[in-house]
C-alpha positions in Angstrom: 3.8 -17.5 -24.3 5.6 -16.6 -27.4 5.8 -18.4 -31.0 4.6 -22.0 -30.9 5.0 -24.4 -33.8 2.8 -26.6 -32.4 -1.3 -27.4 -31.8 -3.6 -30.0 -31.2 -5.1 -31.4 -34.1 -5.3 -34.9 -36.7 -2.0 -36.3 -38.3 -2.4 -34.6 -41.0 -3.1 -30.6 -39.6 -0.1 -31.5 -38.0 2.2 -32.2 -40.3 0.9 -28.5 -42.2 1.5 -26.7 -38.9 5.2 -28.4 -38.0 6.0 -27.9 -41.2 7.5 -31.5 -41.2 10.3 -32.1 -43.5 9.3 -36.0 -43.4 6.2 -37.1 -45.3 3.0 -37.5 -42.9 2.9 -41.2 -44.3 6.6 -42.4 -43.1 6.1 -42.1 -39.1 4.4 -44.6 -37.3 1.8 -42.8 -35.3 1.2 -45.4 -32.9 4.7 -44.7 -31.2 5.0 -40.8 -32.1 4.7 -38.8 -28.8 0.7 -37.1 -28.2 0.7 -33.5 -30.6 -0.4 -31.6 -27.6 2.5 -32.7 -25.4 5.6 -32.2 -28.2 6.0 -28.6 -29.2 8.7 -25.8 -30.0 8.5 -22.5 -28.5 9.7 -19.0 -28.7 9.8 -17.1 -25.7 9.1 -13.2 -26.7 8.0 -11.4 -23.6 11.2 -9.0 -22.5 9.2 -8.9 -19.1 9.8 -12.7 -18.5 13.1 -14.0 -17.5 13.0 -17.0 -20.0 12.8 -14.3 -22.7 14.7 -14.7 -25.9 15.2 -18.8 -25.7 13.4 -21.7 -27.7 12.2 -24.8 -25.3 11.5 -27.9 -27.4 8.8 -29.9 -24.8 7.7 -33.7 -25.0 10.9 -34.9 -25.4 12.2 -37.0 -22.5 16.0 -36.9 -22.3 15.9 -40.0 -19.6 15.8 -42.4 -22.5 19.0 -40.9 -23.5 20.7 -41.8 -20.6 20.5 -38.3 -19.4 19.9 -36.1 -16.6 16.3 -35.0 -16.2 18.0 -31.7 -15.3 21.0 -30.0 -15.7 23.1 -28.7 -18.9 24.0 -30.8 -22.3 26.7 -31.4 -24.6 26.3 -28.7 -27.1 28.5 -30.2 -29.5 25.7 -33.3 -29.5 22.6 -30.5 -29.2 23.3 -28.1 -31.5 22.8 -31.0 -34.1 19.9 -31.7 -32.7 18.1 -28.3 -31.9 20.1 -26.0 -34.3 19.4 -22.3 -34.5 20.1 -20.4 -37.7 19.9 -16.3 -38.3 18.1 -15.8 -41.9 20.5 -15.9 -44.2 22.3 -19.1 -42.1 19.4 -21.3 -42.4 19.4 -21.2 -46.4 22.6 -22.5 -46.6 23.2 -25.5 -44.9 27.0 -25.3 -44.5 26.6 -22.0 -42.2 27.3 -22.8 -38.5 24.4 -22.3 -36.5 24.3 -19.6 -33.4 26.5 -20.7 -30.3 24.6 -21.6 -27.2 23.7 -23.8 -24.3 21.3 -26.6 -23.8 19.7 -27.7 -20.6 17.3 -30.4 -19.8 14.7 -29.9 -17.2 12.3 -32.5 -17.2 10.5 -33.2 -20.9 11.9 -29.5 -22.0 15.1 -28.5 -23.8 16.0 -25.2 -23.4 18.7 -23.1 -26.0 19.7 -20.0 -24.7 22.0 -18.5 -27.3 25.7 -17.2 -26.3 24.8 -14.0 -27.3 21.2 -12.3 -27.1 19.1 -13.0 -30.4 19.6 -9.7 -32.3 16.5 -7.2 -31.7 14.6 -7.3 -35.4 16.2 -10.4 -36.4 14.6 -13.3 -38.3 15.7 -16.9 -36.5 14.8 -20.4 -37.9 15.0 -23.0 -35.5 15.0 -26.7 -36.2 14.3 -29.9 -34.2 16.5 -32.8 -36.1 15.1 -36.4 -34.5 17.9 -38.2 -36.6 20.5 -36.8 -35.2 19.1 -37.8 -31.6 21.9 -39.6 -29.7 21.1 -43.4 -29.3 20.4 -45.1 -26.0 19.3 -47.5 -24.2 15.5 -48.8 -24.7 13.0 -48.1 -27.2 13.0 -44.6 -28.6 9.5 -42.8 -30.1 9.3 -41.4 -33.5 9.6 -37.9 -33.3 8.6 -35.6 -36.0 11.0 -32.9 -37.0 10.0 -29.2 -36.2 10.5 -26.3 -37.8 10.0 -23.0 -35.6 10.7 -19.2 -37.7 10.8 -16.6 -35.5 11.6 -12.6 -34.8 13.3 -11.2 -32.1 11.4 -8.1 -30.1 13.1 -5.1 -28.6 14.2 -6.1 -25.2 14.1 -2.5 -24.6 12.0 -2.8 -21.2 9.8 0.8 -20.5 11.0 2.6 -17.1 10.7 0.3 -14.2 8.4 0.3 -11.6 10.0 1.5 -7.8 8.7 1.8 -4.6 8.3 5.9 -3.7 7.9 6.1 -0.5 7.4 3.8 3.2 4.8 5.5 5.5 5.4 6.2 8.2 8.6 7.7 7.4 9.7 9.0 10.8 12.6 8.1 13.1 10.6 5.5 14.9 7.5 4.0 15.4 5.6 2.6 18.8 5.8 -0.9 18.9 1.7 -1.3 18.7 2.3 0.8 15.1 -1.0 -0.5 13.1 -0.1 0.3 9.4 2.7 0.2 6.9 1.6 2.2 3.4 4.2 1.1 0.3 3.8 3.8 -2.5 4.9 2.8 -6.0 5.6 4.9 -9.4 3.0 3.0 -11.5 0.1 0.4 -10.9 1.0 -2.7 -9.8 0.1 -5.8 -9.9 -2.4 -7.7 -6.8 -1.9 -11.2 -7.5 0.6 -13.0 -4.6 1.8 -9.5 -3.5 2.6 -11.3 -0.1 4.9 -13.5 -1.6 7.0 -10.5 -2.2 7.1 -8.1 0.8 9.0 -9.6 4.2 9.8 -8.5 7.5 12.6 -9.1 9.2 13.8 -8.7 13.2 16.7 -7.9 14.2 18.7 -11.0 13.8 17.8 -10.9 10.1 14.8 -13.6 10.7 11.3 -13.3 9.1 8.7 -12.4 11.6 6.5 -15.2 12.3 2.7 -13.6 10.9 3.3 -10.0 11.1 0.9 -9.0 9.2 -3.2 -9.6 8.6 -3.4 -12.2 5.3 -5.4 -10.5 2.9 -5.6 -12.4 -0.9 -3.7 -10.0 -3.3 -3.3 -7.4 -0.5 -4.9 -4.2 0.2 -4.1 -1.8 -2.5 -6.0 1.6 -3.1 -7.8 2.0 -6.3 -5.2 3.0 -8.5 -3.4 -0.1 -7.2 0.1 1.9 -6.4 -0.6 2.1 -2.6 -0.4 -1.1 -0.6 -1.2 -1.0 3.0 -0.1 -3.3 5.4 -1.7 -4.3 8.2 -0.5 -5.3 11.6 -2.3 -8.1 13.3 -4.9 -6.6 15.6 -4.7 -9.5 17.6 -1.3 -9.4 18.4 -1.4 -5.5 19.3 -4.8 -5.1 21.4 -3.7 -6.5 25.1 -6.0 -9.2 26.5 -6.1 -11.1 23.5 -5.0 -14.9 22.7 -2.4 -13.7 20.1 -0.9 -11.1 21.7 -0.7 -13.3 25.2 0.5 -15.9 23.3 2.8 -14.2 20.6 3.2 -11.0 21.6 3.3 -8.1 19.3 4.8 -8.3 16.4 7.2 -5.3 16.5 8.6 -5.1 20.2 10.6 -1.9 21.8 14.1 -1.6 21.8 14.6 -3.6 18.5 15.2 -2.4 15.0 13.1 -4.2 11.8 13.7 -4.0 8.6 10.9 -4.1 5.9 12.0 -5.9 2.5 10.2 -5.5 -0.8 12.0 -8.1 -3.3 12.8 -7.0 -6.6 10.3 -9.8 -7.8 7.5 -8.0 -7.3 5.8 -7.0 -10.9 4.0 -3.8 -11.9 0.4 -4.0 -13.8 2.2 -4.5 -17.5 3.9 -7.7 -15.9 7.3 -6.2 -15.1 9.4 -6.1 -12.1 10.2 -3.6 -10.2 13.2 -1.6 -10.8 15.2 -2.8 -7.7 14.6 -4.0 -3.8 13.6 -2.0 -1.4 14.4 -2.0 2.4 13.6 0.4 5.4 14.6 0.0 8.8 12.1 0.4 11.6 13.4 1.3 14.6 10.8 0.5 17.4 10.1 3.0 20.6 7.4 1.8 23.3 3.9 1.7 22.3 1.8 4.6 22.0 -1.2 4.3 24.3 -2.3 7.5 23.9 -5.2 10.0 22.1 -4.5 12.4 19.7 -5.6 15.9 21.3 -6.2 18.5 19.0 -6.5 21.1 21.4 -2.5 20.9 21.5 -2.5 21.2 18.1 -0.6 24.1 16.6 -2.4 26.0 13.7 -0.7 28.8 11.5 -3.1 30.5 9.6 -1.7 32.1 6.1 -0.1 35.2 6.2 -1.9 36.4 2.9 -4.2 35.2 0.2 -1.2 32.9 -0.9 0.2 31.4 2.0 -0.9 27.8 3.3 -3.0 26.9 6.2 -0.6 24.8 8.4 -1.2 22.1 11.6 1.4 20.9 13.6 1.0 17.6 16.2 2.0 16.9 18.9 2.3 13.7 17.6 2.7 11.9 14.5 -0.9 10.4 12.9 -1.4 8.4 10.1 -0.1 9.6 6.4 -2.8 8.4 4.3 -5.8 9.5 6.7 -4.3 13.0 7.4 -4.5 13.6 3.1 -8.5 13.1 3.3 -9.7 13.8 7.1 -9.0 17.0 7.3 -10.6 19.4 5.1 -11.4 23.1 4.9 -14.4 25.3 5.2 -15.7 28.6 5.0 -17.4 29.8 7.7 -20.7 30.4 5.6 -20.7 26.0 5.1 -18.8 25.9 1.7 -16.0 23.3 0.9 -12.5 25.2 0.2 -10.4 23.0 -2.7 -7.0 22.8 -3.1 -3.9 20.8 -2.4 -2.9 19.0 0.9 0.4 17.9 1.7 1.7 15.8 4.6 4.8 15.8 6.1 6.7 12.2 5.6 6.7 11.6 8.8 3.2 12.6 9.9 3.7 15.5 12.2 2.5 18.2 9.7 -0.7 19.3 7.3 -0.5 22.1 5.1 -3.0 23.4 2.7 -2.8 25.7 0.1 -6.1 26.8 -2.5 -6.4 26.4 -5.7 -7.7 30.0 -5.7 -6.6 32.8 -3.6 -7.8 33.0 -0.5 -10.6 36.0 0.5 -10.0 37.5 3.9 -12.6 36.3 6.2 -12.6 33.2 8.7 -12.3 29.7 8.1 -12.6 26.1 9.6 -10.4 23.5 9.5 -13.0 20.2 9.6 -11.1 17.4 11.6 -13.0 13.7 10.8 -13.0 12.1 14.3 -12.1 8.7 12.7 -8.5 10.4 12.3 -5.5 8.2 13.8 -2.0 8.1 14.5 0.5 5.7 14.0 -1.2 3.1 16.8 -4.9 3.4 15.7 -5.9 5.6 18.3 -8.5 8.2 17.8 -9.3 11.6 19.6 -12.5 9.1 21.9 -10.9 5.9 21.5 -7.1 4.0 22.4 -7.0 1.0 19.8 -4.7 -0.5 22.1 -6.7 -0.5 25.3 -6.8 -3.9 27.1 -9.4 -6.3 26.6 -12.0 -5.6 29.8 -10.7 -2.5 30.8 -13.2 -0.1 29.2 -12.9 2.2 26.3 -10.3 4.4 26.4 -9.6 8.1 25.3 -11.3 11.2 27.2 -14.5 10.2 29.6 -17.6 10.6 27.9 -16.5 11.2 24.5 -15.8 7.3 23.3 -19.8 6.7 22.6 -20.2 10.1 20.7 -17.5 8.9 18.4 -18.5 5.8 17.6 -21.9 7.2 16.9 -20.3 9.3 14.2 -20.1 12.5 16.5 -19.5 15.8 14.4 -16.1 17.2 12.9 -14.0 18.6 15.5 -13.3 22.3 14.3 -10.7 24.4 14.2 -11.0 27.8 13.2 -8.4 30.2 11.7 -8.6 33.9 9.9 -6.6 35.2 6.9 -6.4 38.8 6.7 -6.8 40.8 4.0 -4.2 41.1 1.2 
């Protein structure tokens, strides 16, 4: 909140911090409205969308035979709750700055015609005697005095969404994860309020997504990761017999991120976001990495490159898969991963020494449906694990990397 003329305090703090331009002694403080209720404010934070106006609160326009809500006469108002630029408010025959008035509740808000000028020094002034008469008893208010300076409204560069992952064509219609990447952090408070998704008629799917408190952000808070209800997907289960999946085959979604949404510094994001999905049937099958294709380099600076037979999940594929020498020492370097999640590619961050290599695949690695290389996320309920015989225990177990070797020859 910005500038506020007004605290709690005793009569006579009160009359110091209002600057009152009535003496203390002159209003009868048994029908004066409560000091914390009546107030004048500023509002000064560009990020807020009531920035730049001045709400006078505690003073109830329904005695005034007026609407609780809607706009008022500014010719009446502006004699009331006049605003004055620097050099105005010294002379008392200066007009005051144009604007418009509106009642919502006990608050008065004045918007000026034209923005407060940035660096400008504003006086604003509640004037009780010019109050319009009406019917009933009106209190005593004091009148209120409220200087002010208007900030740059010079926002810094907007928050926007980077990328939606997957980024392919389609996805199978048991698809378990949405990852939203933004420019900068944002912020985790009511982040579901903010991202939708609609079916094909333009309708909001009906609990689409697991319901996590401020969502479920990495730790930089600029990726969120959306879940898709398990119990909607795995077959044999209440919600999915009863609901069935939330993305179904055959039907295009689209996934809307509203502009409302604010970054870490309070601001919000630079504009909407939408992405179509268009759904394909669901994808009840293990990754194999023996059909994987591998290109090793072709010299010392060349990437290391996989290719899938399917696409596998974006955010996984940047840490599961890492690379080895084949004496047991990490290689470091930079992994990139194709936007649609058919591809890996790694290149050093040193050149690399002919000789033989591993590529180390974590057997937790999924693709778009959750499935594993020794487990089918999808498989019904009572049917048995899926993926290849014998394998589904190992994994679970926290079986060993799967390797993949590759050479690079000498320079």
């Amino acid at each position: 909140m910005g500038t506020d003329a007004n605290r709690p305090g005793a009569p006579a703090a009160l009359c110091l911090v209002l600057a009152l331009t009535l003496p203390c002694s002159v209003l009868p403080a048994r029908s004066a409205p409560e000091a914390e209720s009546f107030s004048m404010v500023f509002h000064d934070r560009p990020a807020e969308d009531d920035f730049g106006t001045v709400d006078l609160a505690g003073l109830d326009v329904r005695i005034f035979e007026m609407d609780s809500g809607g706009d008022l006469p500014a010719d009446i108002w502006q004699k009331v709750l006049p605003c004055f630029t620097r050099e105005a408010a010294a002379h008392p025959d200066w007009p005051a700055v144009l604007g418009a008035y509106r009642a919502a509740g006990e608050v008065i808000r004045f918007r000026p015609r034209y923005p407060f000028r940035a660096g400008g020094v504003y006086t604003c002034r509640f004037l009780p005697e010019n109050l319009p008469a009406g019917a009933g008893e009106i209190p005593v208010y004091p009148p209120l005095t409220l200087n002010f300076t208007m900030p740059s409204p010079v926002r810094p560069v907007a928050a926007r969404v980077t990328g939606v992952y997957p980024a392919g064509a389609t996805v199978p219609e048991n698809l378990l994860r949405i990852y939203i990447h933004f420019s900068l952090a944002m912020q985790r408070k009511s982040v579901q309020d903010h991202v939708r998704l609609l079916d094909d008629q333009g309708e909001d799917v009906i609990l689409p997504f697991v319901e996590v408190e401020h969502g479920l952000w990495d730790t930089g808070s600029r990726r969120l990761t959306l879940f898709f209800h398990p119990g909607r997907i795995k077959r044999g289960v209440g919600p999915h017999d009863s609901m069935g999946p939330p993305l179904q085959a055959g039907k295009t979604y689209r996934l809307v991120v509203s502009e409302g949404l604010r970054d870490a510094r309070g601001y919000p994001l630079e504009s909407a976001y939408e992405q179509d999905l268009i759904v394909v049937e669901a994808d009840r099958r293990s990754p194999d990495p023996a059909a994987w294709i591998v290109a090793a380099p072709r010299s010392s600076r060349h990437e290391v490159t996989l290719e899938f037979h399917e696409a596998l999940d974006h955010a996984l594929l940047g840490r599961f898969i890492q690379v080895w020498t084949q004496g047991g020492e990490e290689v470091h370097g930079q992994v990139t991963v194709r936007p649609d999640g058919s591809g890996w590619s790694f290149m050093p961050e040193s050149p690399w020494v002919a000789g033989n290599y591993l590529l180390m695949v974590n057997p937790a690695l999924e693709d778009l449906a959750g499935n594993t290389a020794g487990y089918l996320f999808d498989e019904k309920t009572g049917s048995g694990a899926g993926g290849k015989p014998g394998q589904a225990e190992s994994m679970k177990k926290g079986a060993d990397f799967l390797e993949i070797s590759f050479s690079v020859p000498p320079s």
